[in-house]
Residue frames as qw, qx, qy, qz and C-alpha x, y, z in Angstrom:
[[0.000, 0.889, 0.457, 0.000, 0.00, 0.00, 0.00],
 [0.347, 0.581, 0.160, 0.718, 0.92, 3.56, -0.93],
 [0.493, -0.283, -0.436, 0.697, 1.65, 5.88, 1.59],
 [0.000, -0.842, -0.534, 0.071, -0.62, 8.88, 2.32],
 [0.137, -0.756, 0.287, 0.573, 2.74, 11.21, 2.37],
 [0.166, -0.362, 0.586, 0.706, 4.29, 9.88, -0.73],
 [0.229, 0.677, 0.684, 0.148, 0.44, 9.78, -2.55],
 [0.006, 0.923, 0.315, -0.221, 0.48, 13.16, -1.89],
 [0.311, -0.704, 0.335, 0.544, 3.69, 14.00, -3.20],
 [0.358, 0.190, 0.780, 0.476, 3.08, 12.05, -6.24],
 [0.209, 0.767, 0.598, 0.105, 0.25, 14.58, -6.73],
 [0.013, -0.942, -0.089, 0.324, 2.01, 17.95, -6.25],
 [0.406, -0.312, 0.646, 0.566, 5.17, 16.74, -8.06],
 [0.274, 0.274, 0.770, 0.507, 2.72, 15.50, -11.13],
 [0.192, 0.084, -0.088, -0.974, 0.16, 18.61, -11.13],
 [0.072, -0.360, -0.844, -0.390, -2.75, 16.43, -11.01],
 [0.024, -0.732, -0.532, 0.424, -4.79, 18.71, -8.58],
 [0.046, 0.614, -0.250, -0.748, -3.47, 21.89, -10.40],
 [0.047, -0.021, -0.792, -0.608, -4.48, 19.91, -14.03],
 [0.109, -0.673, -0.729, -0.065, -8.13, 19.21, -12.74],
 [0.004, -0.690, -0.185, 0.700, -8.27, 22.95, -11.23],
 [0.059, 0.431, -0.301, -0.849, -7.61, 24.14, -15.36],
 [0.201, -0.309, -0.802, -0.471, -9.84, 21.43, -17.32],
 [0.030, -0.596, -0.759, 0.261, -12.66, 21.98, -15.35],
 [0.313, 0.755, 0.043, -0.575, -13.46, 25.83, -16.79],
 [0.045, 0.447, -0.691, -0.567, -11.78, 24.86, -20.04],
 [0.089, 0.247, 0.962, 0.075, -14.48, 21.49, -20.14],
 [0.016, 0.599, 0.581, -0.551, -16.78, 23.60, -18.85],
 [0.121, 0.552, -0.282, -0.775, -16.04, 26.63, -21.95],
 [0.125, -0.205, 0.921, 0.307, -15.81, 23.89, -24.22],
 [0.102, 0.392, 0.898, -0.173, -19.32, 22.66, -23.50],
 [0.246, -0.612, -0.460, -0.595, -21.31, 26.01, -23.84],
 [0.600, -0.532, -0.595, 0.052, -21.54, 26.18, -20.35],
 [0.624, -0.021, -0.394, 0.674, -19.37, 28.45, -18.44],
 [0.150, -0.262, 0.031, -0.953, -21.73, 30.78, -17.82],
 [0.589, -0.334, -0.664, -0.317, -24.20, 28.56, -16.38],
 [0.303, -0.646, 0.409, -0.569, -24.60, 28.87, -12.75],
 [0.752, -0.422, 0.319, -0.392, -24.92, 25.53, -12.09],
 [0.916, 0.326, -0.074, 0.224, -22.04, 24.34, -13.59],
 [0.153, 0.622, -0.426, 0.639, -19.82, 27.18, -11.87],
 [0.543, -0.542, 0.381, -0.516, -21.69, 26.03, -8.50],
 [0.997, -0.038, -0.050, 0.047, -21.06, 21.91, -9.28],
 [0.840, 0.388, -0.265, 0.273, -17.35, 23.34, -10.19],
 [0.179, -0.621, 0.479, -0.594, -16.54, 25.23, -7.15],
 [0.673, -0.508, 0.402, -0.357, -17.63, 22.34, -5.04],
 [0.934, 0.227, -0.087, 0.263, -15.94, 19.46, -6.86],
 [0.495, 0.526, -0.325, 0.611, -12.56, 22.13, -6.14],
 [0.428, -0.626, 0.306, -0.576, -14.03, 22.43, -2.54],
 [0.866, -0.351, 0.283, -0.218, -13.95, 18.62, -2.25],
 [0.522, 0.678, -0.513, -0.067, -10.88, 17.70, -4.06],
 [0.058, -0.385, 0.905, -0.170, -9.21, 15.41, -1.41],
 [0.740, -0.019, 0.628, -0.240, -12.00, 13.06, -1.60],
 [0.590, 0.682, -0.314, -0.298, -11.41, 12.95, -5.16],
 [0.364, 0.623, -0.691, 0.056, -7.84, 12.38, -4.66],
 [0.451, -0.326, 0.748, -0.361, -8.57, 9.46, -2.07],
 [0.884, 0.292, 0.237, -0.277, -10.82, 7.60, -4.17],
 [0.677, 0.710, -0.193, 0.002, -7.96, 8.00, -6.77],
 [0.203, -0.572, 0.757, -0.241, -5.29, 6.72, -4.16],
 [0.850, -0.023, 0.397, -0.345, -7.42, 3.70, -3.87],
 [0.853, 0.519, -0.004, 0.053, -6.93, 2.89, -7.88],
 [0.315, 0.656, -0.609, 0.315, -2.93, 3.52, -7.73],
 [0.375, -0.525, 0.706, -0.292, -2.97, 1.39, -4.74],
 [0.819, 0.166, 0.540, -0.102, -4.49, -1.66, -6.38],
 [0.798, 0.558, -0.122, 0.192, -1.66, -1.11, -9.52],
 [0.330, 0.669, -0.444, 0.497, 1.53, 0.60, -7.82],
 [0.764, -0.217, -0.414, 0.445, 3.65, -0.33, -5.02],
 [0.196, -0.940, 0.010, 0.279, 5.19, 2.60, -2.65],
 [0.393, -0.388, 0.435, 0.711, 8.77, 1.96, -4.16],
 [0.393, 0.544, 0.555, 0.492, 6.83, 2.45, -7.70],
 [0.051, -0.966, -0.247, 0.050, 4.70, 5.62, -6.20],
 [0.453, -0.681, 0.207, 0.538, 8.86, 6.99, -5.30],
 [0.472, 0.018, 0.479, 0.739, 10.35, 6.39, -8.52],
 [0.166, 0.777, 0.481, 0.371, 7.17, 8.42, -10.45],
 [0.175, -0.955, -0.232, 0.055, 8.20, 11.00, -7.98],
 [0.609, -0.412, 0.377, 0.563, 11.28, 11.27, -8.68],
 [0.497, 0.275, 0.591, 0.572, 10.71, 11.15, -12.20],
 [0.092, -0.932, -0.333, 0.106, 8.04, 14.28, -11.37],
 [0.376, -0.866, -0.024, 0.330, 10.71, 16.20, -10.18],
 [0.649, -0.263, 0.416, 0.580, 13.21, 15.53, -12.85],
 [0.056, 0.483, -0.186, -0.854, 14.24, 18.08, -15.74],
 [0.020, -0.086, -0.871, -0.483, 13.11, 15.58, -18.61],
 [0.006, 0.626, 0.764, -0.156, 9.65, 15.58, -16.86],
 [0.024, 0.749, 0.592, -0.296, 9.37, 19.14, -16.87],
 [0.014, 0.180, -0.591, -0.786, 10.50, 20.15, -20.34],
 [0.025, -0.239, -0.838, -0.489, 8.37, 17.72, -21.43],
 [0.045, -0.591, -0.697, 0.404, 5.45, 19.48, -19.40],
 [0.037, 0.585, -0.069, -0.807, 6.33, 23.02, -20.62],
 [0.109, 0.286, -0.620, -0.722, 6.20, 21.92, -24.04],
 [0.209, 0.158, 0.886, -0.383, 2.75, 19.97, -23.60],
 [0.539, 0.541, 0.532, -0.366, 0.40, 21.85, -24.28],
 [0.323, 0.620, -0.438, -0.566, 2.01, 23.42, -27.70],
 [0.135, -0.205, 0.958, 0.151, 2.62, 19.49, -28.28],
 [0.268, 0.530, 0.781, -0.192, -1.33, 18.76, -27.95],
 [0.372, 0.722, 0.049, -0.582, -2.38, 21.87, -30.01],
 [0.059, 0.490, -0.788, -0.368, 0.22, 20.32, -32.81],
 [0.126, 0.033, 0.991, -0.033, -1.27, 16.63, -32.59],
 [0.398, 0.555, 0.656, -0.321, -4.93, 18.09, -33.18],
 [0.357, 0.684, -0.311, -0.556, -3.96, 20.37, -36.12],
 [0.299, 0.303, -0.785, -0.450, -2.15, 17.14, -37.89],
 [0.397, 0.161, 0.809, -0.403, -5.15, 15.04, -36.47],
 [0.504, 0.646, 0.463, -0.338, -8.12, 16.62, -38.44],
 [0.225, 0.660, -0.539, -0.472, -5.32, 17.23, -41.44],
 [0.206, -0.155, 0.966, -0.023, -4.86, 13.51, -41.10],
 [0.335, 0.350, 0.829, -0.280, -8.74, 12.48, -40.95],
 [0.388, 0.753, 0.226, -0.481, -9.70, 14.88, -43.70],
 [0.164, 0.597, -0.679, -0.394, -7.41, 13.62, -45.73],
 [0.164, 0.034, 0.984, 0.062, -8.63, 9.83, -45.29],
 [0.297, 0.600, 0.663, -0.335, -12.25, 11.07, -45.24],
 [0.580, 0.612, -0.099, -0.529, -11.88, 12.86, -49.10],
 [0.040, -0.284, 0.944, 0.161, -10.21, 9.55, -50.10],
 [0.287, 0.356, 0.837, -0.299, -13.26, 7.86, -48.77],
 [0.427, 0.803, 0.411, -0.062, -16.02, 10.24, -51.11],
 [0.305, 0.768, -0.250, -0.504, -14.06, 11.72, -53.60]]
């Protein structure tokens, strides 16, 4: 089982609380919604209850990772390779959706032309 200190470190090293804190207006834009009031009042309390979130989600990492696994990931968190490869993310994901729908729109006038 995964230690409650180094669970938590695995989570501030990897930015998952700070990643759910930016998809969640960005899902939320995405959707039509972000002006809704009860989609601003579901996402404030989902960011008011985050640690039960992150407990449920301790559960699942405890029933695949070991603690010496949970260390190494933190480690790996902290290392420069990890957080190049972070900085350069999201430009990486904007890239991958441009040659996506180049990709698919290219197979799909194959298909009917």
């Amino acid at each position: 089982m995964i230690k409650v200190e180094t669970f938590n470190k695995f989570v501030e090293e990897s930015g998952m609380k700070t990643t759910f804190k930016d998809l969640m207006p960005i899902l939320a834009a995405s959707l039509d919604l972000a002006q809704d009031d009860i989609l601003r009042q579901i996402i404030e309390r989902c960011y008011e209850r985050m640690d039960e979130l992150l407990i449920l989600i301790k559960i699942k990492y405890d029933e695949v990772f070991t603690e010496e696994d949970m260390l190494f990931m933190v480690e790996f968190y902290k290392s420069p390779v990890f957080k190049k490869f972070m900085k350069s993310q999201a430009a990486f994901m904007n890239d991958i959706m441009v040659i996506s729908k180049e990709w698919s729109t290219q197979i799909a006038n194959e298909l009917f032309n």
